[in-house]
PDB file of N, CA, C and O in Angstrom:
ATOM      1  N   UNK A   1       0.833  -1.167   0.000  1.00  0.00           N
ATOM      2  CA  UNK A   1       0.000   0.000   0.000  1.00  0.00           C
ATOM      3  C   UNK A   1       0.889   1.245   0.000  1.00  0.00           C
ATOM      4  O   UNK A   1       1.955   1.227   0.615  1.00  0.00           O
ATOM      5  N   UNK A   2       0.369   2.619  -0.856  1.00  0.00           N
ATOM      6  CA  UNK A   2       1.488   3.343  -0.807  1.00  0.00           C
ATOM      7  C   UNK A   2       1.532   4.232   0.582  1.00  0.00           C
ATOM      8  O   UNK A   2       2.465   4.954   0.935  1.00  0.00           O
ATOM      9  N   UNK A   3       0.311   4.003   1.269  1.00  0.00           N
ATOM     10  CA  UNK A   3       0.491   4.885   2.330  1.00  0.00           C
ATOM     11  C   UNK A   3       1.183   4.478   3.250  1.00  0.00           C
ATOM     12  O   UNK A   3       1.707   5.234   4.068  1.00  0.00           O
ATOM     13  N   UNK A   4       1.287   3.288   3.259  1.00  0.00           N
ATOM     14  CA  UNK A   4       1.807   2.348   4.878  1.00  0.00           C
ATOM     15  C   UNK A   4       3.572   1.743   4.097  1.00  0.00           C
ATOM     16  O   UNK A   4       4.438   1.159   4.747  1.00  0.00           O
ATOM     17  N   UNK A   5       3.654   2.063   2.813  1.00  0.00           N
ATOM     18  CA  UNK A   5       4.692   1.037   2.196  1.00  0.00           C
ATOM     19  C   UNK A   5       4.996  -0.375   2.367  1.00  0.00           C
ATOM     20  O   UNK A   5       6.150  -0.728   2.123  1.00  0.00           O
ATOM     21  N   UNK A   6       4.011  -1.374   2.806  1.00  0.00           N
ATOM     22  CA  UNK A   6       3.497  -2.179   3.288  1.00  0.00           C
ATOM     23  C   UNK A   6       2.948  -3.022   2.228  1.00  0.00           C
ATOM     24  O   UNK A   6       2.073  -2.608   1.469  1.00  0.00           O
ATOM     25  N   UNK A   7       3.644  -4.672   2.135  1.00  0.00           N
ATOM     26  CA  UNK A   7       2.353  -5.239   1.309  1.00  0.00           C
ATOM     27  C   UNK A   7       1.950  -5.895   2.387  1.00  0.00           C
ATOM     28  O   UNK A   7       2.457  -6.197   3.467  1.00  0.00           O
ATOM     29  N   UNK A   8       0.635  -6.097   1.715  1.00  0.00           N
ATOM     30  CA  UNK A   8      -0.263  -7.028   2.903  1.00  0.00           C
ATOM     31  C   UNK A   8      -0.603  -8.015   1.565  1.00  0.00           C
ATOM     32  O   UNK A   8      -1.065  -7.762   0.452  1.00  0.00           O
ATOM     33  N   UNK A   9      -0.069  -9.479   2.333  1.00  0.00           N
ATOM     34  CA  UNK A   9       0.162 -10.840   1.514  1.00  0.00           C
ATOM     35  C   UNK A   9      -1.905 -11.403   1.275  1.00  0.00           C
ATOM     36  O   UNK A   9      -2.564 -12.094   2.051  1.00  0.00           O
ATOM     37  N   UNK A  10      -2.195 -10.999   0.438  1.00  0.00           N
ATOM     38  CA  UNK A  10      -3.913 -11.691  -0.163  1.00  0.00           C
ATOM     39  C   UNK A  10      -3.770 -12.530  -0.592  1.00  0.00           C
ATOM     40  O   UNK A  10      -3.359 -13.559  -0.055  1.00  0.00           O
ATOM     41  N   UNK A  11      -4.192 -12.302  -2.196  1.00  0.00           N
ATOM     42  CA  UNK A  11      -3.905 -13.285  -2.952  1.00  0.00           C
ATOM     43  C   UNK A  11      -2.948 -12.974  -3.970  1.00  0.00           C
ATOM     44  O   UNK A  11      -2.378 -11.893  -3.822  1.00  0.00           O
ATOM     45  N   UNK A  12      -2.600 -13.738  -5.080  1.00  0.00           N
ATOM     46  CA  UNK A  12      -1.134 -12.721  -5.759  1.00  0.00           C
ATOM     47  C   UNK A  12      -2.598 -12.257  -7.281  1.00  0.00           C
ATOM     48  O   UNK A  12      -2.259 -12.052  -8.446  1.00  0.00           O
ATOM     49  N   UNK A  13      -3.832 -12.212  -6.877  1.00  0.00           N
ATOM     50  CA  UNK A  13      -4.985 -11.190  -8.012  1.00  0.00           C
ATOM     51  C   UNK A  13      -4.684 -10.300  -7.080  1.00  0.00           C
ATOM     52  O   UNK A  13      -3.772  -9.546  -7.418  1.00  0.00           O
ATOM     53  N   UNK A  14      -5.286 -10.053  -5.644  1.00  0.00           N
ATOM     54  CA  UNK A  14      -5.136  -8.596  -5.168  1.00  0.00           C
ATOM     55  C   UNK A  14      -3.676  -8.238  -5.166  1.00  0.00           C
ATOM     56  O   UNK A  14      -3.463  -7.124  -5.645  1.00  0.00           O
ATOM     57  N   UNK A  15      -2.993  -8.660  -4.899  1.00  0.00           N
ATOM     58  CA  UNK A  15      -1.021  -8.171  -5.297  1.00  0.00           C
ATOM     59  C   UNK A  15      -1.002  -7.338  -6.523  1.00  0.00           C
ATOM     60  O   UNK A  15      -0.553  -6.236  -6.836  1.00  0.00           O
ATOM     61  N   UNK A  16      -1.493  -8.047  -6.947  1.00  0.00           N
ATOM     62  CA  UNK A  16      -1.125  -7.726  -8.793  1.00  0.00           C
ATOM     63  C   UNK A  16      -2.008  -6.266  -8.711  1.00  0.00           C
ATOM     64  O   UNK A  16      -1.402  -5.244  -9.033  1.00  0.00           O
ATOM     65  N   UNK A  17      -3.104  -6.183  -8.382  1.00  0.00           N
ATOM     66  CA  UNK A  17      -4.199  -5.396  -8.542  1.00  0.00           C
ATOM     67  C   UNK A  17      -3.588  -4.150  -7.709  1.00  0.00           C
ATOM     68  O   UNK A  17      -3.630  -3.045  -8.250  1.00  0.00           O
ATOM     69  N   UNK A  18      -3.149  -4.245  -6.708  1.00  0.00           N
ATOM     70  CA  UNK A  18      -2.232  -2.886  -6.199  1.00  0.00           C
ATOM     71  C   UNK A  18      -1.252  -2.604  -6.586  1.00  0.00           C
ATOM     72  O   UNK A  18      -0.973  -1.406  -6.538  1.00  0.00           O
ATOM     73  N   UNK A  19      -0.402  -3.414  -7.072  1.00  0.00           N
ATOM     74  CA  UNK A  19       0.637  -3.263  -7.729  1.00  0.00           C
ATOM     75  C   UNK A  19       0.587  -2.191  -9.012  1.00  0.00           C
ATOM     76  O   UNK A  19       1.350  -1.257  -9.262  1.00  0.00           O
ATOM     77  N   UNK A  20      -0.461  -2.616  -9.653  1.00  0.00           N
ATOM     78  CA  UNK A  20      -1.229  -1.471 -10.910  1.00  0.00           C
ATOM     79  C   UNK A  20      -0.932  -0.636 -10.710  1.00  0.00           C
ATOM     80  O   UNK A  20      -0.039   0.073 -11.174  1.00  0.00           O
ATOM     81  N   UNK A  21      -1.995  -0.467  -9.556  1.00  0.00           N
ATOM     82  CA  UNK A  21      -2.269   0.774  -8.973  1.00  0.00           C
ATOM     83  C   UNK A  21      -1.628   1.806  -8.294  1.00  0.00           C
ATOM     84  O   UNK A  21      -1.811   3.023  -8.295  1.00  0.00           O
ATOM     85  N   UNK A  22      -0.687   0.937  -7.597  1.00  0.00           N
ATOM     86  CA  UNK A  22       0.500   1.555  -7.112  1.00  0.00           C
ATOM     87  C   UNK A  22       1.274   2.596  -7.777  1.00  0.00           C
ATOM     88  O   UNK A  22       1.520   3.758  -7.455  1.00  0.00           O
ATOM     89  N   UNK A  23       1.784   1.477  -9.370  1.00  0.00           N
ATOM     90  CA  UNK A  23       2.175   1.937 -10.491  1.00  0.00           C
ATOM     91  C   UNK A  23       1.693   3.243 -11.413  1.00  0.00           C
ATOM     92  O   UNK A  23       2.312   4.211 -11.856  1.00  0.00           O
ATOM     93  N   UNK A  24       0.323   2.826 -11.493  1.00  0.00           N
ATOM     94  CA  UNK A  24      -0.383   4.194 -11.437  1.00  0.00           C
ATOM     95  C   UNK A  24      -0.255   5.321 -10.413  1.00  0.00           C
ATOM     96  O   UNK A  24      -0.381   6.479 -10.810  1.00  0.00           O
ATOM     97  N   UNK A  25      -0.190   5.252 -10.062  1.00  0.00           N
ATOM     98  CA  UNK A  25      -0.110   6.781  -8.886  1.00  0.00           C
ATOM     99  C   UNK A  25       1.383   7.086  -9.445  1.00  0.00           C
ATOM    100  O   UNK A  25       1.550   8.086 -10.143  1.00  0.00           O
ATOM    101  N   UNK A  26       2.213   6.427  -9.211  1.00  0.00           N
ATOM    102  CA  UNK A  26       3.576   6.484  -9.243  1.00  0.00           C
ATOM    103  C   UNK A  26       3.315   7.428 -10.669  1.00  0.00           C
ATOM    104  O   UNK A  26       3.280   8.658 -10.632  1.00  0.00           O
ATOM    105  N   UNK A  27       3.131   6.587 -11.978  1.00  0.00           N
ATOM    106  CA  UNK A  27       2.955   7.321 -13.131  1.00  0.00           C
ATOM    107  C   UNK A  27       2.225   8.918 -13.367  1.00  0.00           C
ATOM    108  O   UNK A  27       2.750   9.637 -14.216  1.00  0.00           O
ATOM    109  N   UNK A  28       0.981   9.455 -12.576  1.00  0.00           N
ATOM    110  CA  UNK A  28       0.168  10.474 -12.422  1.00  0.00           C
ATOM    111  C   UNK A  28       1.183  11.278 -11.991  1.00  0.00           C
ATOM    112  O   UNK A  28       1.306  12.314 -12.645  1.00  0.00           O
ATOM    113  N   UNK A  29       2.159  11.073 -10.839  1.00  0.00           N
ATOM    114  CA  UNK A  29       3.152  12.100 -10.136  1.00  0.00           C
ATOM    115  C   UNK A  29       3.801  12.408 -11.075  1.00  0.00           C
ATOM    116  O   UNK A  29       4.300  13.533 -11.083  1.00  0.00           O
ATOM    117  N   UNK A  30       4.055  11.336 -12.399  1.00  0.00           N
ATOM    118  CA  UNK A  30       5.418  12.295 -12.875  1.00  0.00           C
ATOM    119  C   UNK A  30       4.805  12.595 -14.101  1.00  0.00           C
ATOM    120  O   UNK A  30       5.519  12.635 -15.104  1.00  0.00           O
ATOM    121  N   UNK A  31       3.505  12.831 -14.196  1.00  0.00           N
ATOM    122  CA  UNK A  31       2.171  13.543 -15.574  1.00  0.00           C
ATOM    123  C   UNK A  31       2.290  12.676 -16.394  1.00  0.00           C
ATOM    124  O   UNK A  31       2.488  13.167 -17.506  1.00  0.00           O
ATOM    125  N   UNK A  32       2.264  11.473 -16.393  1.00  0.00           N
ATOM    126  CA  UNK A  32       2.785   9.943 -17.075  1.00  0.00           C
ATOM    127  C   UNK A  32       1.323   9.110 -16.935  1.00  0.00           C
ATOM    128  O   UNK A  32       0.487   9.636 -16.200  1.00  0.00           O
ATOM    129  N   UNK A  33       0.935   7.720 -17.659  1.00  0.00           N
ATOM    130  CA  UNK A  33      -0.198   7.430 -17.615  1.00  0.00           C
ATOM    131  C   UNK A  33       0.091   6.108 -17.758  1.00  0.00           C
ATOM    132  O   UNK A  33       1.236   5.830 -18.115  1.00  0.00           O
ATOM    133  N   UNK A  34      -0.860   5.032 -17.517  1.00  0.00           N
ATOM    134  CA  UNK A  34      -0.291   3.077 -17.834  1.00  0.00           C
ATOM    135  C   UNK A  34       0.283   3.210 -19.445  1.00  0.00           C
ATOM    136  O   UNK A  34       1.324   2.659 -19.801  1.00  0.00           O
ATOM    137  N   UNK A  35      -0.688   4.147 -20.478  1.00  0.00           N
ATOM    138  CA  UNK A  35      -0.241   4.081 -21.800  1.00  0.00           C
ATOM    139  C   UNK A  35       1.343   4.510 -21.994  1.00  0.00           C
ATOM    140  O   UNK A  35       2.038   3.985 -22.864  1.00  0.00           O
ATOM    141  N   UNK A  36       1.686   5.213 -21.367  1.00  0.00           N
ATOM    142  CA  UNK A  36       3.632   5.348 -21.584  1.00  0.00           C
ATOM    143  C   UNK A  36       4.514   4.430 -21.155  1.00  0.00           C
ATOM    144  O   UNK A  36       5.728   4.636 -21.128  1.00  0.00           O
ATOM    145  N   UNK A  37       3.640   2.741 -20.587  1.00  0.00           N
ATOM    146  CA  UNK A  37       4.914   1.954 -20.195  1.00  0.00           C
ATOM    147  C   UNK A  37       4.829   1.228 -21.698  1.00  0.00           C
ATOM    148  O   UNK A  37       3.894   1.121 -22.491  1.00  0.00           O
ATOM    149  N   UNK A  38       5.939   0.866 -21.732  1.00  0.00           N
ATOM    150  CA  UNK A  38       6.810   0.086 -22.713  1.00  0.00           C
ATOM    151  C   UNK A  38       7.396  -1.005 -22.845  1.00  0.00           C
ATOM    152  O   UNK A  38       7.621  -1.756 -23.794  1.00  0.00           O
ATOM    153  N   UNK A  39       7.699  -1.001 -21.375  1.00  0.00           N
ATOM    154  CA  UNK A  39       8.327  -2.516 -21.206  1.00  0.00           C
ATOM    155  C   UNK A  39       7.983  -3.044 -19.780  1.00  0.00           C
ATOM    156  O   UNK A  39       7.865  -2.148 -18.944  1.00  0.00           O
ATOM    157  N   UNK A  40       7.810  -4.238 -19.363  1.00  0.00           N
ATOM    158  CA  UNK A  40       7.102  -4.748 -17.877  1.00  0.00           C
ATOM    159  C   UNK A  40       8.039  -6.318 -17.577  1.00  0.00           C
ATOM    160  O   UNK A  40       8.024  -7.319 -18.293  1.00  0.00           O
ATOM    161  N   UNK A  41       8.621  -6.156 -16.602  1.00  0.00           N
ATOM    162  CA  UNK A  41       8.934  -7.483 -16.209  1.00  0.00           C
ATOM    163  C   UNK A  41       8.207  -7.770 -14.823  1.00  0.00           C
ATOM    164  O   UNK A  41       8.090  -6.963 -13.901  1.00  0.00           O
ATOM    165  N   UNK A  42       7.708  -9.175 -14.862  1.00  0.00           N
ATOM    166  CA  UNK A  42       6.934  -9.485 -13.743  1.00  0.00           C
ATOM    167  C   UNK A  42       8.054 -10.444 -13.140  1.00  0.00           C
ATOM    168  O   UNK A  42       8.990 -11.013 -13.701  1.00  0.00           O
ATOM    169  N   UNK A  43       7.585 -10.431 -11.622  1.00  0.00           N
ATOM    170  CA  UNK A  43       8.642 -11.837 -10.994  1.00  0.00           C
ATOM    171  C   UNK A  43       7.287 -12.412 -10.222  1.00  0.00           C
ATOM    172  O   UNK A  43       6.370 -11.771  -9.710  1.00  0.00           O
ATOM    173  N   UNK A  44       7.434 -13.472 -10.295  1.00  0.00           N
ATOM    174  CA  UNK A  44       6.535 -14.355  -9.501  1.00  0.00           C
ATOM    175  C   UNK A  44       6.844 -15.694  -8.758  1.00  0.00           C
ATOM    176  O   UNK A  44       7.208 -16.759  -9.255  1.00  0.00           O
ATOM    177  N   UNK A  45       6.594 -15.360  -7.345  1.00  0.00           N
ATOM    178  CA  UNK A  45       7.255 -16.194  -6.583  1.00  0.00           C
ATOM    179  C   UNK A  45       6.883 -17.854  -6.936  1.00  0.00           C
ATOM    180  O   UNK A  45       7.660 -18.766  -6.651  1.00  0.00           O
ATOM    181  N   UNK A  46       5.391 -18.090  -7.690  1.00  0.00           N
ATOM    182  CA  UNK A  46       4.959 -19.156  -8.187  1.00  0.00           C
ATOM    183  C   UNK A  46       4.772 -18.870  -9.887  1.00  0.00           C
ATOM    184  O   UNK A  46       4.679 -17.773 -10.436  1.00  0.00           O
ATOM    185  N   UNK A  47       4.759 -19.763 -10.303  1.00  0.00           N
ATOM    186  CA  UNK A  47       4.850 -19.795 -11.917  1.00  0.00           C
ATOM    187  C   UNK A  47       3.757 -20.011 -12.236  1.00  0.00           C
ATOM    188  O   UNK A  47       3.218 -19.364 -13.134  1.00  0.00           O
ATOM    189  N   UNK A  48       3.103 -21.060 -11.522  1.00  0.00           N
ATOM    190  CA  UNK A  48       1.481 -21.523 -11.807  1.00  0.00           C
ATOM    191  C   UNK A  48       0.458 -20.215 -11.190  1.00  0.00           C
ATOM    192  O   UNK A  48      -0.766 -20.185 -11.057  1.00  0.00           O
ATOM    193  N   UNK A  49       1.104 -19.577 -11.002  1.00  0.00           N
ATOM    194  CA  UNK A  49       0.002 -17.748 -10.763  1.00  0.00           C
ATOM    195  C   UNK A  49      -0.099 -17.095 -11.744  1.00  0.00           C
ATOM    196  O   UNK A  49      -0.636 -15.988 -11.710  1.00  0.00           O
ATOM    197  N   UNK A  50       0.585 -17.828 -13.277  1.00  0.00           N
ATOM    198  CA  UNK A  50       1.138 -16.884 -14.292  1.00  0.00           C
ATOM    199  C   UNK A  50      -0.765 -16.332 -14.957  1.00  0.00           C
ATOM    200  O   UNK A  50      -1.245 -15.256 -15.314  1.00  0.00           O
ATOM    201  N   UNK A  51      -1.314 -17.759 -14.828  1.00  0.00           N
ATOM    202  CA  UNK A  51      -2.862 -17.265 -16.003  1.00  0.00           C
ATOM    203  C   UNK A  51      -3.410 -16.543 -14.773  1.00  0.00           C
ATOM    204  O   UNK A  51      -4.043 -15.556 -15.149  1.00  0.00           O
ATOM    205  N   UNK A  52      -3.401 -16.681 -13.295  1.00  0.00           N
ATOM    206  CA  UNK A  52      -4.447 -15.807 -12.844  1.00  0.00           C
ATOM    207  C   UNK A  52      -3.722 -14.458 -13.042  1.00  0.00           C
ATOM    208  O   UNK A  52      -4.425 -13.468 -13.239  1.00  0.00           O
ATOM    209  N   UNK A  53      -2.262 -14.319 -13.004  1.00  0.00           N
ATOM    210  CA  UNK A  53      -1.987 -12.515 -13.357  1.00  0.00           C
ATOM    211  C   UNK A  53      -2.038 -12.265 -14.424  1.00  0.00           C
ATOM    212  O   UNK A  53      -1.760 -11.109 -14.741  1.00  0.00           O
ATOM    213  N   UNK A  54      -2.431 -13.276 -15.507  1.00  0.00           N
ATOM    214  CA  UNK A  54      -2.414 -12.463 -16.845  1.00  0.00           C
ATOM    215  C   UNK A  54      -3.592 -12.066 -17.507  1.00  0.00           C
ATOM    216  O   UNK A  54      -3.720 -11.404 -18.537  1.00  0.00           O
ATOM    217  N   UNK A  55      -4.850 -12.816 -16.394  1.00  0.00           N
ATOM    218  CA  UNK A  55      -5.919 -12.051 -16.815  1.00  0.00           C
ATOM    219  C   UNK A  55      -6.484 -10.679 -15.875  1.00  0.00           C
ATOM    220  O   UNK A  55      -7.585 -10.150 -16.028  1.00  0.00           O
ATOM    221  N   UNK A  56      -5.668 -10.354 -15.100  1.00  0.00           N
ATOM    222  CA  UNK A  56      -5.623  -8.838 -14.079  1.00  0.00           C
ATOM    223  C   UNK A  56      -4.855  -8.272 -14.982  1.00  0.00           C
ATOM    224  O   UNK A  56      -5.505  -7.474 -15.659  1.00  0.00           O
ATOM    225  N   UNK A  57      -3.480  -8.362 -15.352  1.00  0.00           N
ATOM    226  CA  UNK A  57      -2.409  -7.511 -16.267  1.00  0.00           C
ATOM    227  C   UNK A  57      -3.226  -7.315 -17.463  1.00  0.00           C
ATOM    228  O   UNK A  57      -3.367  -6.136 -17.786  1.00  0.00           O
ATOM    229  N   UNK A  58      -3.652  -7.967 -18.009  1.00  0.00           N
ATOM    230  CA  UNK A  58      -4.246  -7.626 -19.443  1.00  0.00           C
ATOM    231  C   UNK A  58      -5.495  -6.805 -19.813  1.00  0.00           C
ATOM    232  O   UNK A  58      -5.853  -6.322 -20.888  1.00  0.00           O
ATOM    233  N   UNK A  59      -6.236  -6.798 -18.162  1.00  0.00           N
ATOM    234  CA  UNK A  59      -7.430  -5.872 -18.298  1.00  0.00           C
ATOM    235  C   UNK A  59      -6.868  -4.252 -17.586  1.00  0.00           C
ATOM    236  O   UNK A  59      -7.665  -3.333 -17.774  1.00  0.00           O
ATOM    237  N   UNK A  60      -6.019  -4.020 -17.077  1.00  0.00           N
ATOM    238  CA  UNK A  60      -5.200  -3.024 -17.134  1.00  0.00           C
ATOM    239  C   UNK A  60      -4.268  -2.388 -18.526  1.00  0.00           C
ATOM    240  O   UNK A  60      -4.455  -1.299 -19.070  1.00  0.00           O
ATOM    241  N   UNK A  61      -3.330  -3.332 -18.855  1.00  0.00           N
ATOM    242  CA  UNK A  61      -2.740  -3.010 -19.919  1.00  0.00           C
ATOM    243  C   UNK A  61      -3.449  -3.347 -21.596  1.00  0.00           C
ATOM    244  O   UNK A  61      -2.985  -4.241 -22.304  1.00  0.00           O
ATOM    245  N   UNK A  62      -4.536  -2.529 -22.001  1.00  0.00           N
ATOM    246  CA  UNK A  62      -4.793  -2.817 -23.118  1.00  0.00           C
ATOM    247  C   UNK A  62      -3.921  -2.381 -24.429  1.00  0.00           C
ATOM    248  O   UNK A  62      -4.169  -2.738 -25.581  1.00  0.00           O
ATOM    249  N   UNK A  63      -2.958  -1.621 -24.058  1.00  0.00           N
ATOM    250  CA  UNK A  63      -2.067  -1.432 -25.096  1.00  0.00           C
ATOM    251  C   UNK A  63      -0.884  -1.981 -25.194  1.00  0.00           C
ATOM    252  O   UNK A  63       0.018  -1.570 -25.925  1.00  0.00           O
ATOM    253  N   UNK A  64      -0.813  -3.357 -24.136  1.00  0.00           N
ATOM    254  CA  UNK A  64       0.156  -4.466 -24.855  1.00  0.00           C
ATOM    255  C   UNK A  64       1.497  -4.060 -24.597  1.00  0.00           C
ATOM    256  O   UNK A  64       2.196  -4.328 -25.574  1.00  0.00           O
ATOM    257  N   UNK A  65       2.010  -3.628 -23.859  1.00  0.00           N
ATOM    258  CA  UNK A  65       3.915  -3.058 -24.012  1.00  0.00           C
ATOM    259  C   UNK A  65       4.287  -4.752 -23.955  1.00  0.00           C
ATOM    260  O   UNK A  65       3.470  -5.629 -23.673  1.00  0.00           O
ATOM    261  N   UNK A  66       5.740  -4.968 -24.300  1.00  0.00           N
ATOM    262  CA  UNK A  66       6.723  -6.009 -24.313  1.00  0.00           C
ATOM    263  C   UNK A  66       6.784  -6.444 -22.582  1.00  0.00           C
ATOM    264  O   UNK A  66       7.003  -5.720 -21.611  1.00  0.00           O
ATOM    265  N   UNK A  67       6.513  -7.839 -22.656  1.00  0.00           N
ATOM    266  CA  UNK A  67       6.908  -8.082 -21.178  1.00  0.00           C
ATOM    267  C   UNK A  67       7.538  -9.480 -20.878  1.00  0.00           C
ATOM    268  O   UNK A  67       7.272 -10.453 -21.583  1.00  0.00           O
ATOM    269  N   UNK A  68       8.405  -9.548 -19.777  1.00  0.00           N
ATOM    270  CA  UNK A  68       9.569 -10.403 -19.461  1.00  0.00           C
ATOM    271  C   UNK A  68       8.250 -11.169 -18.502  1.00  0.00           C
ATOM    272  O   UNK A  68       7.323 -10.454 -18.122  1.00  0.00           O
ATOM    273  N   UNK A  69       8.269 -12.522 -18.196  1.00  0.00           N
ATOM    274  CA  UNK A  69       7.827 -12.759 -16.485  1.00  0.00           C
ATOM    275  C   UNK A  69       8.851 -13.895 -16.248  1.00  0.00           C
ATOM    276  O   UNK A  69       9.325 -14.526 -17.194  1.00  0.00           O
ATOM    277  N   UNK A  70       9.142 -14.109 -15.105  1.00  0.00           N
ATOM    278  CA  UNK A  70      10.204 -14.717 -14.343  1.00  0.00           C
ATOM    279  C   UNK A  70       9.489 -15.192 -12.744  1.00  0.00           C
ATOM    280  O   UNK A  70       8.694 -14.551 -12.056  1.00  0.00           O
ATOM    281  N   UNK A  71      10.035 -16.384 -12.516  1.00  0.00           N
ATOM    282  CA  UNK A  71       9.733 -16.871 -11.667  1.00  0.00           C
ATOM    283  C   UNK A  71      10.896 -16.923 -10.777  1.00  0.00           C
ATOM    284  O   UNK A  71      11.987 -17.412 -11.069  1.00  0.00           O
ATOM    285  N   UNK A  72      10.496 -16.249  -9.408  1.00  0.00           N
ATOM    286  CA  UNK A  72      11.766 -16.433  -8.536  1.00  0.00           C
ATOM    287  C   UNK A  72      11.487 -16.885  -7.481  1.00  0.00           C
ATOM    288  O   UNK A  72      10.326 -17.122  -7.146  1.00  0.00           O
ATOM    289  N   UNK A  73      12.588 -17.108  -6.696  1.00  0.00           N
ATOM    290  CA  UNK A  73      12.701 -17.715  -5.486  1.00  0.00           C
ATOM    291  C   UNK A  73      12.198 -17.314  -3.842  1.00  0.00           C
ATOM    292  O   UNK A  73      11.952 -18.070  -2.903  1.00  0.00           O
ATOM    293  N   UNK A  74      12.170 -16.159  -3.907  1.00  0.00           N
ATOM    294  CA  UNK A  74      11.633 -15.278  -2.827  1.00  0.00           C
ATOM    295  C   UNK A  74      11.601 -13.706  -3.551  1.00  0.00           C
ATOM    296  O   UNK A  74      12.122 -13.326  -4.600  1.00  0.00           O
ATOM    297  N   UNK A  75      10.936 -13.111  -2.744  1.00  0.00           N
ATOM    298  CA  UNK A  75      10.362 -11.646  -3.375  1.00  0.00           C
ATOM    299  C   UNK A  75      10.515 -10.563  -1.878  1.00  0.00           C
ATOM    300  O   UNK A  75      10.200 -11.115  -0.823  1.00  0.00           O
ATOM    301  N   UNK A  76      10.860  -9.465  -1.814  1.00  0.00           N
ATOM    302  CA  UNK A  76      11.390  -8.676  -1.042  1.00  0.00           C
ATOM    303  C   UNK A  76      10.253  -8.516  -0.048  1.00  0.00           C
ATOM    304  O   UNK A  76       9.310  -8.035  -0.675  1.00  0.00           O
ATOM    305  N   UNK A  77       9.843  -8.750   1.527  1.00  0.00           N
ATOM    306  CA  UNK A  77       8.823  -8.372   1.878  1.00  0.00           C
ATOM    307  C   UNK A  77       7.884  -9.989   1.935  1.00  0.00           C
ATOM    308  O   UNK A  77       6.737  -9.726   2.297  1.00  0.00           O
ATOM    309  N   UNK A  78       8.016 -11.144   1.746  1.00  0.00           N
ATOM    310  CA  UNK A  78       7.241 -12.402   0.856  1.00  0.00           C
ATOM    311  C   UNK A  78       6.303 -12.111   0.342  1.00  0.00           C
ATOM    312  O   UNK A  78       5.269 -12.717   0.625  1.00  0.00           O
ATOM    313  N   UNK A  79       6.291 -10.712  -0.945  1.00  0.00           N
ATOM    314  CA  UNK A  79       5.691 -10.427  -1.741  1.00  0.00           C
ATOM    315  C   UNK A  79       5.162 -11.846  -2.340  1.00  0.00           C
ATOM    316  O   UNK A  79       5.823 -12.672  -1.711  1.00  0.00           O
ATOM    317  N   UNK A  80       4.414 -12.464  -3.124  1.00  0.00           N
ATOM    318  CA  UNK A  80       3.636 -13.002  -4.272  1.00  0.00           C
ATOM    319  C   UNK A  80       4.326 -12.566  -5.936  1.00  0.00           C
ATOM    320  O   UNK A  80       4.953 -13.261  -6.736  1.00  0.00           O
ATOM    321  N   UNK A  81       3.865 -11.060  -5.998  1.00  0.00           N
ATOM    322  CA  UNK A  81       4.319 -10.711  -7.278  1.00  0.00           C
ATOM    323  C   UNK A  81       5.277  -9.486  -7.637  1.00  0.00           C
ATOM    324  O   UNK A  81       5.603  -8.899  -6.605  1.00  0.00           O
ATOM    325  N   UNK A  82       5.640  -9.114  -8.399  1.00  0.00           N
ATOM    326  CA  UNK A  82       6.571  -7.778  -7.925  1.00  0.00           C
ATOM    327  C   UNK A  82       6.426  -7.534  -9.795  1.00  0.00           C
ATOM    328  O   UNK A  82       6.405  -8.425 -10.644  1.00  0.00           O
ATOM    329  N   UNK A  83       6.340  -5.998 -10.015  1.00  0.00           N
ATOM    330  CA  UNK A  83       6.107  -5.912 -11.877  1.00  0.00           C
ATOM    331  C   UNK A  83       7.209  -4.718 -11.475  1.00  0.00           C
ATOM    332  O   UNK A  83       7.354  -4.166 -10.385  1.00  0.00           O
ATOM    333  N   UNK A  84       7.914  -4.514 -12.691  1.00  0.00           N
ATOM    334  CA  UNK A  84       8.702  -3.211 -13.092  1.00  0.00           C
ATOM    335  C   UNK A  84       8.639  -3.083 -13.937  1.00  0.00           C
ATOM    336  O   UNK A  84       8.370  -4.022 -14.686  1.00  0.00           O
ATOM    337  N   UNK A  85       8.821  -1.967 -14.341  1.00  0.00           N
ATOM    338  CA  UNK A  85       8.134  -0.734 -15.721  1.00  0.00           C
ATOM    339  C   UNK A  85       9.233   0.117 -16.277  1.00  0.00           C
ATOM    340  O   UNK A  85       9.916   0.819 -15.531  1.00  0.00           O
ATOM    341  N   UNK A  86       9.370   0.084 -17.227  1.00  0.00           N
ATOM    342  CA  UNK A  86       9.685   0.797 -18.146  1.00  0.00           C
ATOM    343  C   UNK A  86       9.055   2.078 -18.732  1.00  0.00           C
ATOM    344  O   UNK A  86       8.970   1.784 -19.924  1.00  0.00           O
ATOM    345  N   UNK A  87       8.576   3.293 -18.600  1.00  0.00           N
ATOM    346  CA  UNK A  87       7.827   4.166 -18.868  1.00  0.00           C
ATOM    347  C   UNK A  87       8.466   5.269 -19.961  1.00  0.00           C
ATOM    348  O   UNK A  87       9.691   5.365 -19.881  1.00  0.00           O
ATOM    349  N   UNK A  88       7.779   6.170 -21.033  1.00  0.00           N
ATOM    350  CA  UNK A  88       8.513   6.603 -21.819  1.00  0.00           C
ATOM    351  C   UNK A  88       7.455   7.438 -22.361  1.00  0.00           C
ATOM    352  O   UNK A  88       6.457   6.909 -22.849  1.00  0.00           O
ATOM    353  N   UNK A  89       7.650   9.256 -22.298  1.00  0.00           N
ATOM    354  CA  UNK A  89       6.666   9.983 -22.610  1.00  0.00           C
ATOM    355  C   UNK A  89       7.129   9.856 -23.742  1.00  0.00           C
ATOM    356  O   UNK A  89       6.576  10.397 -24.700  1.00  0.00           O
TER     357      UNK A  89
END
């Protein structure tokens, strides 16, 4: 959450779903919008979470940027999911 900097462990749909959102805010501060990312790598602490985040990611991102996903071993916090962005006015 951005107020508390805090994840609170749900499910890795609500993870993903703040994560967006997160992302969004982040983007509004710098007069930036979801349409200026470009590139997205996801990490996911499970691999078999990949179809439930790709139908949350895809109803957010309708304009498709290039994206990496990776499955790792632990996640900072025992995050679920973790996305990074590439953004580009």
């Amino acid at each position: 959450m951005p107020e508390t900097m805090k994840i609170v462990n749900w499910w890795v749909t609500e993870e993903t779903i703040q994560i967006i959102k997160n992302i969004t805010w982040i983007l509004e501060e710098n007069n930036l919008n979801i349409k200026n990312i470009v590139k997205t790598t996801i990490f996911l602490q499970d691999i078999n979470d990949f179809k439930i985040i790709n139908e949350v990611y895809w109803a957010f991102f309708l304009h498709k940027p290039a994206r990496s996903t990776i499955e790792v071993s632990r996640l900072p916090l025992n995050a679920l999911i973790e996305i990074e962005v590439i953004a580009k006015k």
